[in-house]
N, C-alpha and C positions, 0 to 999 in steps of 0.2 A: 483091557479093551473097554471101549466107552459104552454107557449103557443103550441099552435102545429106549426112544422115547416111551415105548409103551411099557416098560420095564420101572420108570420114574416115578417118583413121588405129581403129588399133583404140584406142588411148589416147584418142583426139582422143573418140571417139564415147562411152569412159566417161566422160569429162570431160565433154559436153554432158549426160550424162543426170544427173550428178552436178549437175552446175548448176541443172538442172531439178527435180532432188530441193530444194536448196536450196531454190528460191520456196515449193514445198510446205511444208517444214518452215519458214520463216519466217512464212508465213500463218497455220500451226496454233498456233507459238509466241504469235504477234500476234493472233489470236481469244482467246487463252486469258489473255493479260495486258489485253487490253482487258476482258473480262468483268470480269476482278477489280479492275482497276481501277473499273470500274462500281461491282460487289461493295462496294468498301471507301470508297465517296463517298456512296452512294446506298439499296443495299439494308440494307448491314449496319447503320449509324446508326440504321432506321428501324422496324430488328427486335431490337435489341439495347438496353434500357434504361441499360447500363453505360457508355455513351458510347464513343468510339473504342479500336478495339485500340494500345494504345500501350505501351512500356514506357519509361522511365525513364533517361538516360542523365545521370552524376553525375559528377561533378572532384572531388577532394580538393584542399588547398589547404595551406602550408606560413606559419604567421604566428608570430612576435615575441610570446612570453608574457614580460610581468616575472615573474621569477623562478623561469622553466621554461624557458627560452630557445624555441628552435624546436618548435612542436609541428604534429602535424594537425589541422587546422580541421574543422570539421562540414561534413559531404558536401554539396553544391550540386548539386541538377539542374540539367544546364548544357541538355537540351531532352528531348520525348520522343519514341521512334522510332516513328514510323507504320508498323506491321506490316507491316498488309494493303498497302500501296500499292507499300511496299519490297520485298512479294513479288511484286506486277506486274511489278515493273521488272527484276529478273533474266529476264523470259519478255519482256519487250520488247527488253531487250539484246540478244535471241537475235534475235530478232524481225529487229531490226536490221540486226547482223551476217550473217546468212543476205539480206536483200538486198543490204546492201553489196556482197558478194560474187558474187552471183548479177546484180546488176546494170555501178554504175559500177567495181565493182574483177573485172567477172569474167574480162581477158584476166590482171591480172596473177596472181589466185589459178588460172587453168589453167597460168600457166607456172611456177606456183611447184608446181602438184601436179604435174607433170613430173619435176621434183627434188626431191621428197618433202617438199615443206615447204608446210605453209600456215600462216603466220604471224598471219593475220587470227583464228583460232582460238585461238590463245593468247593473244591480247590479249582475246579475248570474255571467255574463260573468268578471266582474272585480274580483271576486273569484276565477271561475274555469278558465279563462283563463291566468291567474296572475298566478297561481298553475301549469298552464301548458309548460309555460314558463320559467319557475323556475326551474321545473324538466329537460326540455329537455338546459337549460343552462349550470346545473349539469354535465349531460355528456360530453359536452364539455370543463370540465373543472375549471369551477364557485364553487367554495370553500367559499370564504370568505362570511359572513353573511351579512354582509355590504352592498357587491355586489348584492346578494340573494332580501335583502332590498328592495335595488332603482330600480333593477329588473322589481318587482313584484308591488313596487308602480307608476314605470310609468308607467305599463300595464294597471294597474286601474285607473290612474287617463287616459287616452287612453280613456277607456269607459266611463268615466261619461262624457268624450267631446262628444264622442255619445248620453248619458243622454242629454244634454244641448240640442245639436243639434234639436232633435228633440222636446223638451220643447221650443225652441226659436221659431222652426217651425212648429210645428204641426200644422194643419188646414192652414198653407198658404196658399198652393194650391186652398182650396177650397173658400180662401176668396183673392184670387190674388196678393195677397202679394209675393214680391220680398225674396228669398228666401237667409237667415243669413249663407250663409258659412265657415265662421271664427271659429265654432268648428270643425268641418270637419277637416279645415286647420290644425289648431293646434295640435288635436286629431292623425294627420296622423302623424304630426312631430314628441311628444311626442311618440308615440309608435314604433318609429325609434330606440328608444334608447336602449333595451334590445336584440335586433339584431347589433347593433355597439358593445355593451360587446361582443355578442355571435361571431361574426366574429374578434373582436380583440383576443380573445382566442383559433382559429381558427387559425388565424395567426401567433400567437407566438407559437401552439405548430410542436415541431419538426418530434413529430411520427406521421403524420395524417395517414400514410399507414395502421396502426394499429387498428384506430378508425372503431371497428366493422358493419358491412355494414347496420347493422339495427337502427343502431344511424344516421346515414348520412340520411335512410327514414324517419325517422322520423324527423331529420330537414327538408326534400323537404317538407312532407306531410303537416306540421304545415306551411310553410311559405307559401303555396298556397295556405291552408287554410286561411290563416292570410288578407293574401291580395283578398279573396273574397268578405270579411265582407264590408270592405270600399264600394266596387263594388256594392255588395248589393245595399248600402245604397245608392251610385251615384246615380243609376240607379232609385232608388223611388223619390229621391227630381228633378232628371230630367226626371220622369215621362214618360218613355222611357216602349216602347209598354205594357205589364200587368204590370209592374211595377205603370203604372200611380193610381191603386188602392193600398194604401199602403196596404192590407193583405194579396196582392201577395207577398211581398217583408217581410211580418211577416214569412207564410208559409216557406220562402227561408233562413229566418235567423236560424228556426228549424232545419230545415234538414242541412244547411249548418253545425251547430251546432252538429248533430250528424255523419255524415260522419267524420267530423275531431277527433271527440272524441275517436268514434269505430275504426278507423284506428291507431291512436294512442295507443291504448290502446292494441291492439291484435300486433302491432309491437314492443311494450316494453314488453308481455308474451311473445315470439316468441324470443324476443331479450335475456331474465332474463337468457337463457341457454348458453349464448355465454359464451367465456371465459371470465374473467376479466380484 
């Protein structure tokens, strides 16, 4: 029989109420990517004369010219990317993950927030936030798959240095241990990298006047999101006011996690009506 709260450690009792936030935040996540999944089958098609939100994803191709030897071939759409449906699916990730954890993995994620790690969180985020990134590259212009590719895997390999991080660190703190910052480091540089595509493409094009105002918030939105996460994380391994208990700093990864989601999300429906 499960214990009664007041029967818990005090840890024990953050952790169950932490778990219980969990279902909440998974349910809000999975209300809100159901919706849009709806949104982008059913409503949008049926309000929108231009047919589906799609854009374009193209290969170049390397062919044998007589006497021009190797040239580039003309761009091939190799398929096109369904928006709206690909923004559901980062808010079902979440979706997921918060039962995952809340449910069949929720003894191993209490004994991993014992020792400051929850690893199920950085595998979320190298999915959905690799996915989210991708998409909001797109609008600005990111076609080639290639690009799409390296995109999306230095977004995730980003989070596994967060993985690391906290595998190399976990329990220092509480056993004095000088604290491994070299994923951090790394971690920060690497995911430098899909904001240098994102702003060279930025830069080379010529119509930005054009670029619909709901595409530009959602670039602000996502990169202050972007750069909270690190912040977060500063803020727990330098043990800076509640931060000093890392489930202050789990709590904050949550929610940061859904602020940037829902806003996201509700400014590419809001946005799917602009012109093209």
């Amino acid at each position: 029989m499960e214990k009664n709260v007041s029967a818990l450690s005090p840890i024990d009792t953050k952790i169950k109420k932490l778990i219980s936030f969990n279902k909440k935040m998974g349910l809000v996540h999975f209300i809100q990517g159901a919706f849009m999944m709806l949104f982008a089958f059913f409503i949008y098609p049926t309000l929108n004369e231009q047919g589906a939100f799609t854009i374009p994803v193209v290969g170049n191709y390397l062919e044998f010219v007589q006497g021009e030897g190797l040239v580039l071939t003309s761009t091939d759409t190799l398929f096109e990317l369904p928006f709206l449906p690909m923004t559901a699916s980062f808010l079902l990730l979440s979706a997921l993950f918060h039962f995952l954890i809340a449910f069949p993995f929720k003894k191993k994620y209490s004994e991993g927030l014992k020792n400051g790690i929850n690893k199920y969180r950085w595998y979320e985020y190298a999915l959905s936030s690799s996915l989210m990134i991708v998409l909001i590259s797109a609008l600005f212009g990111v076609r080639d798959v290639a690009v799409f590719a390296l995109i999306a895997l230095a977004n995730a390999g980003m989070n596994f240095f967060g993985l690391d991080m906290e595998l190399l660190n976990g329990g220092s703190q509480k056993d004095g241990k000088k604290i491994n910052w070299l994923p951090f480091i790394f971690g920060s540089i690497l995911g430098l990298a899909p904001w240098v595509a994102i702003a060279f493409y930025i830069g080379v094009n010529p119509n930005l006047e054009n670029v619909p105002g709901f595409v530009w918030g959602i670039l602000a939105t996502y990169f202050i999101a972007f750069n909270t996460f690190p912040i977060n994380m500063f803020l727990q391994y330098k043990r800076v006011g509640k931060f000093k208990d890392y489930l202050h700093g789990e709590k904050g990864y949550i929610w940061l996690s859904l602020i940037a989601k829902t806003i996201l999300t509700w400014l590419v429906l809001f946005g799917a009506f602009q012109p093209s």
